[in-house]
N, C-alpha and C positions, 0 to 999 in steps of 0.2 A: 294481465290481459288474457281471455281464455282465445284459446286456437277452436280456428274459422274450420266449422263442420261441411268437409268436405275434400276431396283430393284437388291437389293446384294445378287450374289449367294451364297448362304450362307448352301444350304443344304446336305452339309460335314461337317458340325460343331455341336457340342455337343449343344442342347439347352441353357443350364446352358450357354456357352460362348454367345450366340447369346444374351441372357436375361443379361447377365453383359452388355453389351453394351449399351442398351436401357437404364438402371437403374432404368426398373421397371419390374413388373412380367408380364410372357407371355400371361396371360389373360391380366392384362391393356394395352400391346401392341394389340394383338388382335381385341380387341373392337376400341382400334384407330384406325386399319385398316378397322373395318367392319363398324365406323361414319361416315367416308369421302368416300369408295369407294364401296358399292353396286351399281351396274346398275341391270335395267331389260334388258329382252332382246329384240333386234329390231323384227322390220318387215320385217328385210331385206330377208327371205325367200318368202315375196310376191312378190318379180321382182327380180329373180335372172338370173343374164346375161347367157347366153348360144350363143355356136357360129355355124356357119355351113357354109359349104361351097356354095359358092356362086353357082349359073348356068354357063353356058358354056358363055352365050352372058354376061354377068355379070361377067367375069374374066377380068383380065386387058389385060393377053397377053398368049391371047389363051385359045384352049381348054383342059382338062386334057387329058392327054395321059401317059400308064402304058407300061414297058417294063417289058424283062425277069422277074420273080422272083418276081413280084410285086412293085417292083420299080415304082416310078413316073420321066417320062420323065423330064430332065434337061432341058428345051428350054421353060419353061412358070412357071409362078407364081398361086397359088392359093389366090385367096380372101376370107377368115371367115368374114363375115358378123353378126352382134348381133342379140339376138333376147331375150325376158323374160318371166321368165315361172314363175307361181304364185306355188309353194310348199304347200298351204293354199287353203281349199276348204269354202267359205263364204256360200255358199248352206246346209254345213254338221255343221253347229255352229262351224266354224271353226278348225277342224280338219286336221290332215296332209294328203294331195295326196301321197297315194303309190305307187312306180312303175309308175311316169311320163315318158316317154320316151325320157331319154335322156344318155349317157353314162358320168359318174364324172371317168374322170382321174386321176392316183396315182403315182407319179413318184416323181425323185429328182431333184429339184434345177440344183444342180451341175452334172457335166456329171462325170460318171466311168472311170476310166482309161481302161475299156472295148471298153467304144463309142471313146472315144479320140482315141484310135489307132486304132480303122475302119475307123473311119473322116482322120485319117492319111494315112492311109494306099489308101485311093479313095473308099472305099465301100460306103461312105454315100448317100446320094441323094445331089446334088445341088440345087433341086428347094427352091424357097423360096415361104414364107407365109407371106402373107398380111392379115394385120388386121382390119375391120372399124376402125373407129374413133367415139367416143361417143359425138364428139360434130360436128352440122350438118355441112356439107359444107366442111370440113379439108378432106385432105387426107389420105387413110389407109395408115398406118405405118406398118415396117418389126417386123415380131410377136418375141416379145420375147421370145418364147419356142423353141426348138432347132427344124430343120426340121427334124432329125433323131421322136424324140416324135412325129411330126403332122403327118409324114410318119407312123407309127405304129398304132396312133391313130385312125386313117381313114381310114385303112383296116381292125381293128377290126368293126370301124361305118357299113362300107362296110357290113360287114361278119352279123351283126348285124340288116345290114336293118334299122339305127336311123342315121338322120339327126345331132342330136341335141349333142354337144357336152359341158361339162364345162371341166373348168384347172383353175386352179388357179391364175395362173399368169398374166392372159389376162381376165376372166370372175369376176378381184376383183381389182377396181379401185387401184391399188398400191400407189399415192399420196395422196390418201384421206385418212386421219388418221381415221375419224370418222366410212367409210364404212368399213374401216380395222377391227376394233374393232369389229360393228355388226358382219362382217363374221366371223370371227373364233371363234367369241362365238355361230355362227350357224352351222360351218361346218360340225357337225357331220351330221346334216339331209341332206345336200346335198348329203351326202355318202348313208347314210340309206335308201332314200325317191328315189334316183335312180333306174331305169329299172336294167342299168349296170353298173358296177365300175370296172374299170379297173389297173393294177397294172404292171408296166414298168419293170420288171427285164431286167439286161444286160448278167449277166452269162451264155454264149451259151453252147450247147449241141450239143458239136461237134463230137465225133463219134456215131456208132449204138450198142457198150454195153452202152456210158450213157445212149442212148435214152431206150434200155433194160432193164438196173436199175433202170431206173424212173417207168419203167409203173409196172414193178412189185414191188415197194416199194407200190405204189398206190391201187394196187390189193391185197395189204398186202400176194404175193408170192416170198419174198428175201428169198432164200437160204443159207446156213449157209454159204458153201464158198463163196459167195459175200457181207456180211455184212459186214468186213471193207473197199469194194469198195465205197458200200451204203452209209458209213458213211463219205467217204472223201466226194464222192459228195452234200451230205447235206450240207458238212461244206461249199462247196465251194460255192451254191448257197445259202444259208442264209448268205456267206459273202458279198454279195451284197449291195450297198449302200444301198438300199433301206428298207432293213431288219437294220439299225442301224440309221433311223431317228425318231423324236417323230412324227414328222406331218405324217408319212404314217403310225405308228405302229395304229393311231388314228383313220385314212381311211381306214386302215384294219378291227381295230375294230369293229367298228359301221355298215359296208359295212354287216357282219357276212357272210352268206352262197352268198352273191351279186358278193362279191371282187373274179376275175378269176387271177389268177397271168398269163403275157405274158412270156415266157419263149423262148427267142429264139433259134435256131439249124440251124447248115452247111446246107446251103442250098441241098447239094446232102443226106441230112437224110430226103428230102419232100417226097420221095414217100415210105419209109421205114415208117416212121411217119403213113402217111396216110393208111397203108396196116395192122399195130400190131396194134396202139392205139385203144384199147377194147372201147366197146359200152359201157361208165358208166355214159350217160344222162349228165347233165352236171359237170357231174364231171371232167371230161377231153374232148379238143375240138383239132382236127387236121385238122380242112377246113380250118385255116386263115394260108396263106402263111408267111413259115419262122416262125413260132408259134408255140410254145405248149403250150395250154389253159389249166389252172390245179384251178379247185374252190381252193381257199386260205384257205377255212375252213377245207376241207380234206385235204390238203398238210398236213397243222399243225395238224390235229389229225393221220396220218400216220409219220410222221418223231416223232411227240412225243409220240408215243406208242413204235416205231422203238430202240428211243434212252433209254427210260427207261427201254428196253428190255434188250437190248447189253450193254447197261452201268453195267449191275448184274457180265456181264463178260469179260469187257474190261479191257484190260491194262491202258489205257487211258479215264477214263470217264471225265476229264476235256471239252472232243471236245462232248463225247454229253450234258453237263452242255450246254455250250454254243450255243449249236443248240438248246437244247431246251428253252434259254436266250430267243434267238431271234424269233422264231417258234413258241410259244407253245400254246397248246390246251388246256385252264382252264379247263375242262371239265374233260379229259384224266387227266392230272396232279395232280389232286386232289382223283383220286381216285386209286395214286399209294402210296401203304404202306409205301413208306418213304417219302412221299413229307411235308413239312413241314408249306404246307396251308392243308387245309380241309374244309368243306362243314360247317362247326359251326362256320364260323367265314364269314363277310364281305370281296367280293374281292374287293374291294374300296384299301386296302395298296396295293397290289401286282399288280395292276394295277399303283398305283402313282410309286412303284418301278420300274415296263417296260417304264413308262413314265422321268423318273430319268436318267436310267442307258440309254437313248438316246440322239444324236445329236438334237443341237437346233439352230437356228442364236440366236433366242430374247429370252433370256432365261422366261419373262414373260408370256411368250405365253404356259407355261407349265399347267400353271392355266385354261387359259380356253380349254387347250385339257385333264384337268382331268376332267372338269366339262362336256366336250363331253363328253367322255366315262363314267362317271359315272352316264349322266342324270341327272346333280343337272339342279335345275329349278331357284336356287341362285345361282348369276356373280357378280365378282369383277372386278372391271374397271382397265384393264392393263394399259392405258395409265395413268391414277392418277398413282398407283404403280410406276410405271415408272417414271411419276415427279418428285414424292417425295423418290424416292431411298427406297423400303420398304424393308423388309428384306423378301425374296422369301419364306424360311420356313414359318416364322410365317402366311405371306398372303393363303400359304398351308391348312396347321391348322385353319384359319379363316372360308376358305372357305369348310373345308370339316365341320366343326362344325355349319356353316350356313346350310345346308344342310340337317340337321338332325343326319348325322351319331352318334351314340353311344358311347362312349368311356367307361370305369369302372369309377366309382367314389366310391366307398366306401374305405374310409381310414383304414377301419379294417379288409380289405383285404391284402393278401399278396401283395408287390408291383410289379409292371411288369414295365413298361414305366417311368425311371427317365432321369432327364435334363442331362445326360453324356448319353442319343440317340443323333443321328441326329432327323430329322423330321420321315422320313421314319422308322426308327427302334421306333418310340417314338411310331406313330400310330397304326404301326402292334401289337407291345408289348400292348399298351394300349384297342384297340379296344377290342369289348364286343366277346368275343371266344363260347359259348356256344349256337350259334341257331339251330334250332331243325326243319329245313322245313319238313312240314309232305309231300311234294310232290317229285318225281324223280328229277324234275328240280331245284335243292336246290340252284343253284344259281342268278336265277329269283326270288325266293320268299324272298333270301335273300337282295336281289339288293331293294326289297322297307321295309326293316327293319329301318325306319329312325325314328325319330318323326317329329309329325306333328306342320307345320309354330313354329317351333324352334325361341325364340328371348336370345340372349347372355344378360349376365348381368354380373357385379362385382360377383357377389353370385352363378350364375350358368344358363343350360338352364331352361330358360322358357318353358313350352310346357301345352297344354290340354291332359283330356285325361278320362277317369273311373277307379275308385280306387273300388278296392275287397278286403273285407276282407276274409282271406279263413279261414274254418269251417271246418265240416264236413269230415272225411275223409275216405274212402271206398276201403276197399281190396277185392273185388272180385274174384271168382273162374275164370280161363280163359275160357269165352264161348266158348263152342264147337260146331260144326254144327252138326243141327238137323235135318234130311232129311225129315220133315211133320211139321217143324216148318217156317211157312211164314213170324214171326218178325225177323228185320234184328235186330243187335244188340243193337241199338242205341235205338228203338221203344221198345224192351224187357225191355232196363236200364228204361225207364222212366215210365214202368206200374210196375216197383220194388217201384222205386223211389215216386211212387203213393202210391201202396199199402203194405206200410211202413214195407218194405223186410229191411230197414237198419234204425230200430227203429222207426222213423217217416213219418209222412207223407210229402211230400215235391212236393205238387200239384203244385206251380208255375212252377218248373221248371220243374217238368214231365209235364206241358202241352206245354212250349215253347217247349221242345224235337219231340213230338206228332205233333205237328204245322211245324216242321219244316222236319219229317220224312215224313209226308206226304199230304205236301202242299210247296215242297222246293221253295225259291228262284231261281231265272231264274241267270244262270252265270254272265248273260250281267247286270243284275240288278246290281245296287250300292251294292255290297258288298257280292253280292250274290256268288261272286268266292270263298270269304277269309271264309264264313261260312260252305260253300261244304267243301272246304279245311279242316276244323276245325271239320266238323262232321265226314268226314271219319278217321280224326287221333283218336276222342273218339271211332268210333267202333272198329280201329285197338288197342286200348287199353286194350277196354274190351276182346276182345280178344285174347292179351299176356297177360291178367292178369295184367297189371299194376294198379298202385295207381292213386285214382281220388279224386280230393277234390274241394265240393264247396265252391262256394261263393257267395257274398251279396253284395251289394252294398254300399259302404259309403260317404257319405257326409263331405268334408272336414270340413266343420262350424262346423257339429254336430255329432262327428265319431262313439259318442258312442251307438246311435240310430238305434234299430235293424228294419233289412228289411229282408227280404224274398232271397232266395237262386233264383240266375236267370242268373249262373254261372258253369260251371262244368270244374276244370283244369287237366292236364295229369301230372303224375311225370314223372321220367326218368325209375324207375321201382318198382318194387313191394313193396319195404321196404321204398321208400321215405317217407318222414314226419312221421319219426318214431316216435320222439316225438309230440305229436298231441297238446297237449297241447299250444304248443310253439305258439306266434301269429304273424302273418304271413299276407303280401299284394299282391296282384298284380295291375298291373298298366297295361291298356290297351286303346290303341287311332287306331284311322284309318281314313285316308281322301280317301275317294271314288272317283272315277269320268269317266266318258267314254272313251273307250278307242280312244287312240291318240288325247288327248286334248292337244294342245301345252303347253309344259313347265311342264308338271307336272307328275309323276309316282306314281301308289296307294301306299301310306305307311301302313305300320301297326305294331303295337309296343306292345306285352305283356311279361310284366316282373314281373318276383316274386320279390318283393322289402320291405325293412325296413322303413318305416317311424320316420321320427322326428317333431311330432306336433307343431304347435303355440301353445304355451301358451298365452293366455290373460291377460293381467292385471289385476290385482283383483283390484287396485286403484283407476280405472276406471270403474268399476262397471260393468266388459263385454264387455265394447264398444268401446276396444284398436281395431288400425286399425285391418283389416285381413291379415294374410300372407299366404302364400299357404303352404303346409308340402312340409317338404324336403324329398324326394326320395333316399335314394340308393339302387345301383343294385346289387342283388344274381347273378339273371341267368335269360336266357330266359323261358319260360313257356307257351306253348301253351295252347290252353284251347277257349270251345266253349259258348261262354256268348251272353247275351240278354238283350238289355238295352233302345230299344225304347222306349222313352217320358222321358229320362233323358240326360238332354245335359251336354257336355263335361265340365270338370270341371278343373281349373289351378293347376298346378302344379311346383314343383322345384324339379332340380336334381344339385344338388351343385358340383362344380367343385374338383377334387382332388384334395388336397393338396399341390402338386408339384405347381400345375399348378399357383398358388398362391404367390410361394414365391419369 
């Protein structure tokens, strides 16, 4: 009997079941997966197809012609013609083009039972669309995409002023397995990297209180008696196909403030539209006929502020659970008292859960729209997977561990993440819960919390990085402002820290402090962001008065070899490291690089962490191989260190025990 073309979906099932079947443990499958199927990623963003519509003399039959309402005349064909735009600037050391002009379409596959009963009913358009042909001399063919969508499409182009259009279905060779593959492990930049993204809702707005209760949900002015109107309408426009696919939740994603959702309305709501819809830039647009143009990013931070609002006092909070399922605003969401993510933890799980709990055709294709939206810069090749029937969780797991992300590993920790998860509960439960962005936007700074070129093993990740020993531990008063004092905090700690205000003198690092309070790094410099970052968390320290402890640097070979303090870390607050004596690591790495270099995001990783030394052989008289020490993880730890002319050193962070058995 030949085996079923495709990877098993298998991500409802308890790890433990998934790892019985295999009959070996989820790391050894794992790394099978990650021997035979890493790819890198193509070129394919250097000629990517775009279409537009042909000229008037250059139509097959005739010229376009618009009736009532914006309709395009039934009595002529339009011809899309190819063209390729390079995403890749070879002038910039290859760098991504922002904002090329051209519009990435977002729609569904399948039509709504919305369009089907307008195409029923005679509202559609008749004209058809003609496609080139990519190979010379053949004739254009009738365009796959519905005319309803090219009609839609090309009066937003219209409204827009751009030529230049992509879709999916027509600008991504469909026979070619291999160009297949490149695209959707690129598509997130075709969304990103666009002027405009556009997003096909069907759900009309048919009278002029919806059209009422949209602009004032927008305006964030819903009235108490219309909040369960608000909220039917919510449900009914996030019940739209297009809010319950993975490939548009991904195009929404990445698009961020780009993606305008189309929203259509009764044609007799055109001049009511055009007369209320409020001036909010573009937040909302009412010139494009039979449109209402609403940014996708405020929709979703107004309906999920709307919903965690009235959900406090609804009878029903199941209807705004689920709008805010399909809607939601990580942003908003996390910073409401019951939400059960938060800013210390990686959105990497709650994004593979939006990516889960979506329609898919190719169930494989999950992997590389996590790796869009999460920015890994490590691809696992769908079609291998697919050959070989892989089991879709573990290729999950594979790839988010390729990746860098974190997981716990210390076994003498409480445990979270056992084989009776599926994947999705395994990683949320297991992932490292404790980051500590010292910046507002705590979900950028944690989105490059990875380690750096991570390699899997039997034993665990590989990773480089600088190992501290922490020392010194310092409780200071909380700096007050001094109104004829001109040192900022940080410049005051380091002429203490000099002039041996806390026993000794510790001129190394009060001079990197000094060097760098005033003489800072430039943002745009390699790394020069993550030190800004890390110096104003130290002054915001010294100023609640928190606990600060430095450190030294140590030499894996030779640990017990004292060095000089070139290290200063932040606690959580004032009583940390009570006991001083206790001895204690941190573990910190970072890969810099300019910004929008293809394929890569800054990482940066500091962790308080236990050490387990190599031992030596005594047998051998010292000169048993070297191993690197094994790492496990406390907690995150910020902290502002300084280690110019010391390169990164190896390291091991040994895999949990579960993961093992």
């Amino acid at each position: 009997m030949s085996k079923t073309y495709g990877v098993e979906k298998d991500t409802s099932l308890p790890l433990g079941q998934i790892r019985d079947r295999t009959s070996s443990s989820i790391i050894s499958s794992v790394l099978s997966i990650v021997k035979d199927h890493i790819v890198n990623k193509e070129n394919w963003i250097k000629s990517v197809e775009c279409l537009y519509v042909a000229k008037d003399n250059e139509e097959p039959s005739g010229k376009r012609r618009r009736i009532e309402y914006g309709s395009v005349a039934s009595d002529s064909s339009a011809l899309l013609r190819r063209r390729y735009l390079n995403l890749v600037s070879d002038r910039e050391g290859g760098r991504y083009v922002d904002g090329i002009p051209y519009v990435a379409v977002s729609y569904t596959w399948k039509a709504s039972k919305e369009e089907e009963a307008e195409e029923e009913a005679g509202k559609g358009t008749a004209r058809s669309y003609l496609v080139e042909s990519r190979n010379a001399g053949e004739p254009a063919q009738p365009s796959k995409v519905r005319p309803m969508i090219w009609e839609r499409t090309l009066n937003y182009a219209e409204y827009a002023r751009c030529r230049n259009i992509w879709i999916d279905n027509e600008c991504i060779d469909q026979e070619n397995e291999a160009e297949k593959e490149a695209a959707i492990q690129s598509m997130h930049l075709v969304y990103s990297l666009s002027k405009w993204s556009i997003a096909l809702l069907t759900r009309r707005i048919n009278t002029a209180e919806e059209l009422e209760l949209l602009i004032n949900l927008m305006c964030s002015e819903v009235a108490p008696e219309d909040e369960p109107a608000v909220l039917d309408l919510l449900d009914d426009i996030t019940s739209d196909l297009w809010w319950t696919r993975a490939w548009t939740f991904q195009e929404d994603y990445r698009s961020s403030t780009r993606m305008m959702l189309l929203i259509p309305h009764h044609r007799n709501l055109e001049g009511r539209k055009r007369a209320t819809v409020p001036d909010l830039g573009d937040i909302m647009i009412a010139e494009i006929v039979g449109e209402i143009g609403i940014q996708s990013a405020a929709f979703r931070e107004q309906a999920t502020k709307f919903c965690l609002s009235y959900r406090e006092i609804s009878d029903n909070p199941d209807v705004c659970n689920r709008i805010i399922k399909r809607a939601t605003k990580y942003n908003v969401l996390l910073k409401d008292k019951s939400s059960t993510y938060s800013a210390s933890r990686s959105m990497s799980p709650i994004i593979l859960s939006d990516i889960l709990s979506r329609g898919i055709k190719n169930e494989s294709d999950r992997l590389a729209i996590m790796a869009n939206c999460c920015e890994y810069g490590t691809r696992i090749d769908t079609n291998s997977l697919n050959s070989d029937g892989s089991s879709l969780s573990l290729s999950i797991l594979a790839q988010y561990l390729l990746n860098g992300e974190i997981i716990e590993n210390d076994p003498e920790r409480p445990i979270r993440g056992t084989l009776k998860h599926n994947i999705h509960e395994y990683i949320y439960e297991q992932s490292l819960s404790t980051f500590r962005p010292p910046i507002h936007q705590g979900l950028t700074f944690i989105k490059g919390c990875r380690f750096v070129n991570p390699r899997l093993t039997l034993e665990g990740t590989s990773t480089r990085g600088h190992l501290w020993r922490l020392g010194k531990v310092i409780r200071r008063k909380p700096m007050k402002y001094e109104k004829y004092n001109t040192l900022n905090p940080l410049a005051k700690f380091a002429t203490e820290l000099q002039y041996r205000t806390y026993g000794a003198s510790y001129t190394d690092l009060a001079a990197h402090l000094i060097g760098h309070v005033y003489d800072p790094p430039r943002t745009t410099y390699r790394g020069g962001l993550w030190l800004t970052w890390m110096a104003k968390a130290v002054n915001e320290a010294l100023e609640q008065g928190k606990a600060l402890r430095l450190g030294c640097l140590v030499d894996p070979e030779f640990p017990s070899e004292p060095s000089p303090y070139t290290a200063v870390f932040i606690g959580d607050s004032r009583d940390d490291w009570e006991d001083e004596d206790e001895v204690s690591y941190a573990f910190t790495s970072y890969q810099f690089h300019k910004e929008d270099t293809p394929g890569y995001i800054e990482k940066h990783v500091s962790l308080e962490v236990d050490i387990e030394w190599h031992r030596r052989d005594r047998s051998s008289g010292g000169r048993s191989p070297y191993a690197p020490p094994k790492l496990y993880i406390k907690r995150w730890l910020n902290g502002l260190c300084f280690f110019e002319g010391f390169g990164a050193e190896q390291v091991l962070f040994p895999w949990h025990p579960t993961l093992l058995e």
